[in-house]
N, C-alpha and C positions, 0 to 999 in steps of 0.2 A: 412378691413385688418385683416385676423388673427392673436388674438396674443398668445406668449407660456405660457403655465398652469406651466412650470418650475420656480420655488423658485430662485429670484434673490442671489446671492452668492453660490448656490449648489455643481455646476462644480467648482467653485473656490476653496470653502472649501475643497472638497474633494481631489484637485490637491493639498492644501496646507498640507492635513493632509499629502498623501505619500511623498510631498516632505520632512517632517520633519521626517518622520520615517525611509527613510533608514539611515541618520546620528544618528537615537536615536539607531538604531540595532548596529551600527559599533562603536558608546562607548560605551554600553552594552557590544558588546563582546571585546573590550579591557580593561574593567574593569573586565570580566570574570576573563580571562587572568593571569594579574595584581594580583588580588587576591590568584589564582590558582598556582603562581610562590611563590608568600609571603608564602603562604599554606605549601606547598613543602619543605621550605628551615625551617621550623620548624623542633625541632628534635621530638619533639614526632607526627608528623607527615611521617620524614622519617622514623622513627623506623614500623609505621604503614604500610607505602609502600614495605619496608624489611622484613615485615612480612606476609604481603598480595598483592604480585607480580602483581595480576590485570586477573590471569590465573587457575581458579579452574579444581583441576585432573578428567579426563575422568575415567568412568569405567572400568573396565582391557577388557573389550567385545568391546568397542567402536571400530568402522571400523576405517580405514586412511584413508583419501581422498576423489574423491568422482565417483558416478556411474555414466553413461549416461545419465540414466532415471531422476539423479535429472537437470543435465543438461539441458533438454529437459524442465523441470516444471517449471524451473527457468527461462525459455526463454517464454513460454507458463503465469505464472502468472506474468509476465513485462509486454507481449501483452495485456490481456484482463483488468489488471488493467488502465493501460495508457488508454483506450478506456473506461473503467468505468467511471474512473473521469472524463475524457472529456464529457462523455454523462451522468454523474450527476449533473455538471455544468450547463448545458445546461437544462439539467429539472428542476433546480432552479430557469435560470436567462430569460428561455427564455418566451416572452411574444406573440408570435404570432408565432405558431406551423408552420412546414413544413407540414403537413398533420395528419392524423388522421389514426389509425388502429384499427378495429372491428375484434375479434375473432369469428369463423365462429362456428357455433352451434351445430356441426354433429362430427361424428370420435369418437373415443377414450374420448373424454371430452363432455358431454354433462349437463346442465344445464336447469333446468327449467326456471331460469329467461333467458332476455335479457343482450348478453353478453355487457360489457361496452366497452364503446370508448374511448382508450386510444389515446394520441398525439405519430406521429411518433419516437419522442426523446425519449418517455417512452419506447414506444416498443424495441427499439435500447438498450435502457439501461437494460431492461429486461433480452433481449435475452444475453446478456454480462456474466449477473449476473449468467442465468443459467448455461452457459458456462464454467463462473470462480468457480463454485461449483462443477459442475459435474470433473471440474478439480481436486480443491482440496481436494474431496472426494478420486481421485486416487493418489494425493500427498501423503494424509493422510496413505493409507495402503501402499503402496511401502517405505513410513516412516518408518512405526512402523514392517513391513516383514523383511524390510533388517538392520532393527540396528541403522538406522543413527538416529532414534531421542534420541538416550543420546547424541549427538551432539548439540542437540538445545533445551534440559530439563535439564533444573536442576536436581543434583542428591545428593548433599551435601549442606548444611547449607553455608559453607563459600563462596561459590556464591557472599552471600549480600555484604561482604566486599570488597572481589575480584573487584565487578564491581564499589563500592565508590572508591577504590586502580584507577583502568583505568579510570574513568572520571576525577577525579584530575590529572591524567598524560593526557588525554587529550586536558583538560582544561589548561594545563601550559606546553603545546606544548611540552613536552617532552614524546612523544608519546607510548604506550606499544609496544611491541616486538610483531609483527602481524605473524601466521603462521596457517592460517585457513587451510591447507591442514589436519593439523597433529588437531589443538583445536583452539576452538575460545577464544578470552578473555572473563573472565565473562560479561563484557558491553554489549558485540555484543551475545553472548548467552541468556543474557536474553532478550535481543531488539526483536532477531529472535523468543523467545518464546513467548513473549506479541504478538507480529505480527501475528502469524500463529493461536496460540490456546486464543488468548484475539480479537485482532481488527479484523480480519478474522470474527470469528463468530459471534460477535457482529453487522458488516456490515450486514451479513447472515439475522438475526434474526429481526433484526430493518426494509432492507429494505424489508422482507418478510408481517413484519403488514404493510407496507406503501401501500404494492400492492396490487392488484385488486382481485389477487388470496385469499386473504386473508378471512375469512368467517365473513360477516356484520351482519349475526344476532345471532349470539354466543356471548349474553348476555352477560354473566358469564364471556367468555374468553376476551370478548375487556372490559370487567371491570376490570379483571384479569393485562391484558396488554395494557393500553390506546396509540393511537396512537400518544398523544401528546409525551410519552414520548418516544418513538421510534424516532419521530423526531427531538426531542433534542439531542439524541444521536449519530443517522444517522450521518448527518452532521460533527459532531467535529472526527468521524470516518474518515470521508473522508480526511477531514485536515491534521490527523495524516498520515495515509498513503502517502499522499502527502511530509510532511517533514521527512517520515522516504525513500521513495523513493532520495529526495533531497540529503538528510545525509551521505548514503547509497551510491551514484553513487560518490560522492565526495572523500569517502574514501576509495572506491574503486582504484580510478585514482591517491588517493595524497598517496597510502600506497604501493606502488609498482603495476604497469598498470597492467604489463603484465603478471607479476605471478599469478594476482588476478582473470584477463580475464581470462587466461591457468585454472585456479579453475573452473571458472563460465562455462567457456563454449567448453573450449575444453577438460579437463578431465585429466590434466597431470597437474605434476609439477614441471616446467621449465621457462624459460624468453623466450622463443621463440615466432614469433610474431602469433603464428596460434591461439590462442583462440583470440586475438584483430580480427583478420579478420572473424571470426565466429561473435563475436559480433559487428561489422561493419553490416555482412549481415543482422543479429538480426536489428538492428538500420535501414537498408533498407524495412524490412519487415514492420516492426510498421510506419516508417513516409509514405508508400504506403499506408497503411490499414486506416490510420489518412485523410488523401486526399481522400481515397474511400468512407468515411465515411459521403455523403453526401447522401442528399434526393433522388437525381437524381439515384443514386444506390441503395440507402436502399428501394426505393418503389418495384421493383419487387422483392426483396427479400420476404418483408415482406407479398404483396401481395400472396404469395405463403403458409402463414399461416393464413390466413384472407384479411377480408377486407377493401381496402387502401381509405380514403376521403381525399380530400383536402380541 
């Protein structure tokens, strides 16, 4: 009779760890809270929120609103994200590949050595990455063309204050005055710049040494850049994106739906229900592409850049 090479208590332990952690999360954040309120009701602490409203002033240049085209980026970097992580997951956790993909030796790319064989989850996550860059390559300049990035740069000192001002109003539920059409608060201003020009190219750069593409016998450069440390990095990358997508969709829906959606994605600013039904469709597209996203699809794709083993 076989028996299992698993560590008796494993599954237990682990089931007990989660069970104990969503109760440690939910009085963690009501002592947040708690704290956050005591904070507040200090006077040298109101005098500080009175002083520092949570909203640092735009450039007298800064646009109102927003254009289509971000519209469109902001629909496009939700899609290939959502499908990053799922297929970075998966190349971390998965132990017996759907198949295998050989880049083919001819064309435009040619190498002397023999090209490697990647697992199909690689490849899938590859192709994502190059997608989500060649994306926000044209995020980057329709940014910086049309104006919109003093919307999401800093441009004054008291930023710092401003966004300690909104996380303590936050944090003690008495929330800042939200009107992203017109500025953002300094919180969500610098959230959005950490995000785009910090964790953005960070992902960029880390999962660029992780890959194949990478050049193995450049001495100098992978002593320069060890790939342990890229993968230390990778990782807690993805995390963050993850809770800032979380954070992000939450106070989207708890800070008014529909004027935020009407922001996001229909390009007006109103309560009417049509930017909700654009991001409905948005939300059809992704959990389609998420279902497509199997082997049974991905091999003729991929076949059609190399070649597919199982």
């Amino acid at each position: 009779m076989a028996t299992s090479t698993k560590k008796p208590g494993t599954a237990t332990g682990k089931r007990n760890r989660l069970y104990w952690a969503v109760p440690a999360v939910l009085v963690g954040l009501v002592l947040v809270v708690l704290i956050a309120r005591l904070l507040v009701g200090l006077p040298a602490v109101a005098s500080f929120l009175a002083t520092y409203p949570g909203q640092s002033e735009l450039p007298d240049n800064a646009p109102v609103g927003f254009p289509a085209w971000l519209a469109w980026q902001h629909f496009l970097n939700a899609f290939f994200l959502l499908l990053i992580i799922r297929t970075g997951w998966q190349v971390r956790t998965t132990t017996k590949p759907s198949g295998h993909w050989t880049r083919n030796n001819k064309g435009l790319i040619r190498t002397k050595n023999a090209p490697t064989k990647i697992t199909l989850e690689l490849w899938f996550h590859l192709t994502l990455d190059a997608l989500w860059v060649l994306n926000g390559l044209v995020f980057a300049v329709l940014l910086f063309a049309t104006g919109q990035w003093t919307r999401i740069v800093p441009t004054s000192w008291d930023i710092f204050p401003n966004a300690l001002s909104a996380a303590l109003q936050y944090a003690s539920l008495d929330w800042p005055t939200e009107d992203g059409w017109i500025n953002y608060n300094a919180l969500q201003l610098l959230t959005y710049f950490a995000t785009v020009f910090i964790a953005a190219p960070l992902a960029f750069i880390t999962g660029l040494r992780m890959s194949s593409a990478w050049p193995k016998k450049a001495q100098g450069l992978n002593k320069a850049y060890p790939i342990e440390w890229a993968r230390a990095v990778h990782f807690p990358v993805m995390v963050y994106f993850v809770a800032f997508i979380v954070v992000h969709v939450f106070l989207v829906l708890a800070t008014g739906a529909l004027r935020n959606l009407n922001h996001m994605y229909g390009v007006r600013d109103d309560d009417t229900w049509f930017g909700f039904w654009v991001f409905l469709a948005s939300v059809v597209v992704m959990a389609a592409a998420w279902f497509l996203a199997r082997p049974i699809f991905l091999r003729p794709i991929a076949s059609l850049m190399g070649k597919v083993s199982r």
